[in-house]
N, C-alpha and C positions, 0 to 999 in steps of 0.2 A: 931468955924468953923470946925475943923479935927474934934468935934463930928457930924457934918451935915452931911459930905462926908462920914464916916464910916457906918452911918443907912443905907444910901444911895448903899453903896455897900452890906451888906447885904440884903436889900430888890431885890438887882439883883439878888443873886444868889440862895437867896427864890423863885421868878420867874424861871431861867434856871431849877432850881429841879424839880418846879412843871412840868414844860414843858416835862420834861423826863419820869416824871410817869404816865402823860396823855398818849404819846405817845406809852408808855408801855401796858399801859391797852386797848388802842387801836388798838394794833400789836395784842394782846394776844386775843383779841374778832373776829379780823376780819382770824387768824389760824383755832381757834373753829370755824366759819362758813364754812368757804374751807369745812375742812375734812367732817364736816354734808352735804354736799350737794350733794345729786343725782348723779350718770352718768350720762351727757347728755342732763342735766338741766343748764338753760342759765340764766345768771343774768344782770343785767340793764347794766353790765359793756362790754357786748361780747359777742361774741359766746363759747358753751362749748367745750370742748376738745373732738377729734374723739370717737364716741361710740362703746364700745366692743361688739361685735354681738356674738350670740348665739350659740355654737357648734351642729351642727345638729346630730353627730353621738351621743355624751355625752345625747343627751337631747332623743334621742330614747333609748340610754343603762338604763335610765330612768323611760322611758315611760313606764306604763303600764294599764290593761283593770281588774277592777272589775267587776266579778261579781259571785254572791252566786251561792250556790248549784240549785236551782231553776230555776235560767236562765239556766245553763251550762244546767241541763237537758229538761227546755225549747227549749233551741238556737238547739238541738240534738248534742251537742260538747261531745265526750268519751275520757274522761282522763284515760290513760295507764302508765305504767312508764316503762322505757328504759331499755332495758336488753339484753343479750347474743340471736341469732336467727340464722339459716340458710338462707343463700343467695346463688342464683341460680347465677353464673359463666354467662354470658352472651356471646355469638360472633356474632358479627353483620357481614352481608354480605349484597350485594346491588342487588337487582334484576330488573327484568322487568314484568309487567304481558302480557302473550300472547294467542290466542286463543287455547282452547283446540281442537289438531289436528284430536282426537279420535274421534270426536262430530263437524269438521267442514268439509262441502263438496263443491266441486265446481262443478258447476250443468252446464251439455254441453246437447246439443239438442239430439245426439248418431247419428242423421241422418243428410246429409244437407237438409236446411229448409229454408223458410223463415216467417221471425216471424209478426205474421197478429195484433198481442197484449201482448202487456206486464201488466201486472194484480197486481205486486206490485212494490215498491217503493223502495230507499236504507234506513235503518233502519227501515223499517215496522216487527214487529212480524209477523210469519206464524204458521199454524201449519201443524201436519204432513197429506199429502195427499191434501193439499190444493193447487189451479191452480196457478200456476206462469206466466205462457204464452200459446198464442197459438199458431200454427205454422203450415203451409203448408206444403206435401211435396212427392215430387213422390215417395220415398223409401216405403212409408208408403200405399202408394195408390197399389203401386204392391202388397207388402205384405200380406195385404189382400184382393187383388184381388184373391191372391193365398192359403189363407186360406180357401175362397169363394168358389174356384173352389174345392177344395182338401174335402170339406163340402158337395158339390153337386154329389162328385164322393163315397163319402162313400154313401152317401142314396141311391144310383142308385147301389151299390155293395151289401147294405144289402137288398135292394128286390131281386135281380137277388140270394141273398143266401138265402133269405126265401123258393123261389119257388123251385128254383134246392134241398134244405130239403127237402120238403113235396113230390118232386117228386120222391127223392132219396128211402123215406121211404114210399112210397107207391109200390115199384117197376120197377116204371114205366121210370126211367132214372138208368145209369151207378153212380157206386159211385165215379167217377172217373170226371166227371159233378161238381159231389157236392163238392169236392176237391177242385176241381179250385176255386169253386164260394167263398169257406173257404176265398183259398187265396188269391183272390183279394181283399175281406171283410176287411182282415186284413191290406194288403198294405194303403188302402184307409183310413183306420183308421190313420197308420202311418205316411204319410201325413198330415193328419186333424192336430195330436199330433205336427208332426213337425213346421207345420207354425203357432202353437198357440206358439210354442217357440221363434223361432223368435220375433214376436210382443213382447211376454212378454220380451226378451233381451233386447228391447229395451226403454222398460216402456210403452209401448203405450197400449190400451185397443184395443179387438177383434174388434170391429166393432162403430158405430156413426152414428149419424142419422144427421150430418152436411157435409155429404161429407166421402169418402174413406180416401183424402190427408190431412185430418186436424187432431194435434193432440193436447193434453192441454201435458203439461209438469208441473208437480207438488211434492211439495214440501217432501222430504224422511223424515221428522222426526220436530219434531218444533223446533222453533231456530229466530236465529233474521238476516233479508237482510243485511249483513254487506258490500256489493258489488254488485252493477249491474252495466253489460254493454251490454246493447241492447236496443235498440229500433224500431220502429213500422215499418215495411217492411224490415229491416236490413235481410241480405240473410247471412246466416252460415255454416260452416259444421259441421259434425259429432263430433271434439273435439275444439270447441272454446268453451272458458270460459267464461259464459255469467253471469254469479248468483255467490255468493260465499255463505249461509247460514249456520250460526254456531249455535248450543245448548251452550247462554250463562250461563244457571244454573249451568257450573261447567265452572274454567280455569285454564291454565298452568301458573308457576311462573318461569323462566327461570332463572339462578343461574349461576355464574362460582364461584368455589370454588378451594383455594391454595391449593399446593397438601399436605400442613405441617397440615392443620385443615379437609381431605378427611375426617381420622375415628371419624369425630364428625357427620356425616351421615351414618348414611344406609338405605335404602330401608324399607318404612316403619311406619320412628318415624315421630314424631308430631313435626313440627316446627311453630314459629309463625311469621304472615305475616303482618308488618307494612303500612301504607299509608304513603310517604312522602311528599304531597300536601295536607293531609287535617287528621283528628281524626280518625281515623282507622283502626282496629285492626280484625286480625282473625285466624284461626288454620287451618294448612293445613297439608297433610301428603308427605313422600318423597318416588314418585314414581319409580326415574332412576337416578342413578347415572352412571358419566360416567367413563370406562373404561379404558379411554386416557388423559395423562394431555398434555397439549398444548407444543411445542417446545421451542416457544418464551415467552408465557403467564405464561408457569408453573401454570398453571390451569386447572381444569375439570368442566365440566359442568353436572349441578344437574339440576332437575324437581319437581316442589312439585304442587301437584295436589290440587286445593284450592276450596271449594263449593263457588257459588257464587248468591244466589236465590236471593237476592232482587237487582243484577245489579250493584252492588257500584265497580267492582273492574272490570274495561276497560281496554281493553288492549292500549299497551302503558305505562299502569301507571306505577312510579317508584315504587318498594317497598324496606323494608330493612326485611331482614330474618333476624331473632333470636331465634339461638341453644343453648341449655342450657351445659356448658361445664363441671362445677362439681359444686357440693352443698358446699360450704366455710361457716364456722359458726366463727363471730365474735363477739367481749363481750360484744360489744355497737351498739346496732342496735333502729331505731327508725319507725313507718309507714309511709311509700313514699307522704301519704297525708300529714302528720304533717310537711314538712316541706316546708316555706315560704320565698320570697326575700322582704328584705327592704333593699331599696336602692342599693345597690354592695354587700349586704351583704345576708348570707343567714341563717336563725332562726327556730329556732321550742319554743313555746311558752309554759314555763315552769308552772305550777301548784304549786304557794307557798299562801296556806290560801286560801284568796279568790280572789287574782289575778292572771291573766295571765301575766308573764314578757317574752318579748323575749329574745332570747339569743343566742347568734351567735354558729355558727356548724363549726367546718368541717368535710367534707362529705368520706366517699370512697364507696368501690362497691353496686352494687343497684339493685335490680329485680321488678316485678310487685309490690310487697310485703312491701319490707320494703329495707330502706337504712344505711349504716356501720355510725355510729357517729366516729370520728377521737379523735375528740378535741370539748371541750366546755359543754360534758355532761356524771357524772359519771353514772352510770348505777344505776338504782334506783329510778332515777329522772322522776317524776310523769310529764305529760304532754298533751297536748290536742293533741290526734291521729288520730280526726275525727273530721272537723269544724271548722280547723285552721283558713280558709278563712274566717270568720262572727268574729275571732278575730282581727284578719290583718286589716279589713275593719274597727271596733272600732276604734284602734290603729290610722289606717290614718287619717281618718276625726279629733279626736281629735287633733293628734299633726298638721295638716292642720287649725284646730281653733284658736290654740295658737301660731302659725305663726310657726313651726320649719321645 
């Protein structure tokens, strides 16, 4: 019987063993599956553990755009590489554009009138000598009523001096006859001279075959109706301001300038004139600087005289003037087109092999031309200088594909 019980207890603890090494090998298999398994991926038993999302900045430092020699010269992209240049000093100031005073006039009738028709419109083009209005008016009916009369007394003075001649020179009259008749000739002339003056004073023409009292009042030079205020019967006098007509193929850019940055002006230079409502750029020159700096402002005011033939540049508009203040040459400079923003960040798109990688910058001073590299690119550094943008554009849509 104690040999029954003895087997008996061995066969237990053959059992508890085996249970232990099953267990084991089952611990040991279900470890190896964990660590093989995915981020993210879910098993029959749960959900998986939060998934690590993708760095967006890492996965652009990354990112990059192949392509051969063939596209780059296809795409028109000019790879340059980065090096030492001269940069233009820049100072900004803020202006106004305004009309050029030299080229605009304010059109009054000279006489009182009253106005029978008005013939243009506010911003209608004119040109020069063309009718603006028409206008009634007794100054103008005297006038040459008196031109008239002054006209009819010289023709009645040069026969009465024909005859007293011929009578002079045949002997049959005093020469003393023929003297007088000289001088009345002359008076009569003087006259005639004078009241063709008058009219012309006043713009009006000698004579009309509409009347004595009507006169056209027309335009001194071409330009565009920037102001009318008249209309049809309105009565005026000699200096109301009825028309304001400006020459806008040129205009004034009005300037106040600190009195610390005056000698970066003089009379003269070439300044450049910005749009700050819209892409807009142009060269103008400076015609008057002022002589006086303000009390309270500590400022003078400048004039820069700006052509403006196709009309882009209205008065009102804001501009920024920019004077070139000295030429700085720095050791790392790169072309104002090359470089790009991604994201907060800003790049210029490096030339290694056959790809374009971007690479973050920083920037300092900067002209039309080119801008200072700080940081991020030694000089040397081959780069795409022209057509950054058709890389940019690669760049987005791919990492736009791939979710980053």
């Amino acid at each position: 019987m104690n040999k029954s019980i003895k087997t008996s207890g061995k066969a237990q603890l053959l059992g508890v063993l085996l249970i232990i090494v099953v267990g084991a090998v089952l611990a040991t298999l279900i470890l190896t599956k964990s660590e093989k398994k995915p981020v993210g991926k879910q098993d029959d038993d749960g959900p998986a553990p939060a998934q690590v999302q993708s760095n967006p900045k890492a996965a652009h430092e990354t990112a990059h755009v192949i392509m051969d020699d063939g596209q780059v010269s296809a795409s028109g992209i000019v790879v340059a590489a980065a090096g030492a240049a001269q940069i233009a000093s820049v100072v900004q100031f803020p202006g106004e554009i305004q009309l050029n005073d030299d080229r605009t006039v304010h059109v009054v009738p000279r006489v009182p009138a009253i106005a029978e028709a008005v013939l243009v419109s506010t911003g209608q083009t004119v040109r020069k000598g063309q009718a603006l209005a028409v206008f009634s008016s007794q100054v103008i009916s005297e006038q040459r009523s008196a031109l008239q009369s002054a006209q009819k007394r010289r023709s009645l003075a040069l026969t009465v001096h024909d005859r007293e001649k011929k009578l002079w020179e045949q002997k049959i009259t005093a020469e003393q006859d023929f003297l007088q008749a000289q001088a009345a000739l002359r008076e009569a002339e003087i006259a005639v001279e004078n009241a063709q003056q008058k009219l012309s004073a006043l713009g009006v023409a000698a004579g009309t075959g509409t009347g004595l009292n009507r006169f056209e009042l027309r335009a001194p030079y071409d330009g565009l109706v920037v102001e009318r205020k008249l209309s049809v019967g309105e009565a005026v006098r000699e200096d109301t301001h009825i028309m304001t007509i400006s020459d806008m193929s040129s205009v004034w850019v009005e300037v106040s300038i600190p009195a610390k940055d005056l000698p970066l002006l003089r009379v003269g230079a070439k300044v450049l004139v910005r749009a700050t409502a819209f892409d807009a750029k142009a060269t103008g020159t400076v015609a008057f600087v002022g002589a006086l700096v303000g009390e309270q402002t500590r400022m003078a005011r400048a004039r820069i005289l700006l052509a403006n033939p196709q009309g882009t540049w209205r008065p009102g508009l804001f501009v920024s003037i920019e004077v070139n203040a000295a030429n700085l040459k720095v050791p790392v400079a790169v072309e104002t087109e090359a470089v790009q923003t991604l994201g907060n960040r800003q790049v210029v798109f490096v030339r290694e092999e056959k790809r374009f990688v971007p690479r973050s910058v920083k920037l300092g001073i900067s002209d039309d031309k080119y801008i200072e590299v700080l940081e991020g690119l030694p000089a040397g550094t081959p780069y795409a200088a022209r057509g950054s943008y058709i890389i940019k554009s690669e760049l987005t849509k791919m990492t736009s594909e791939e979710g980053f």
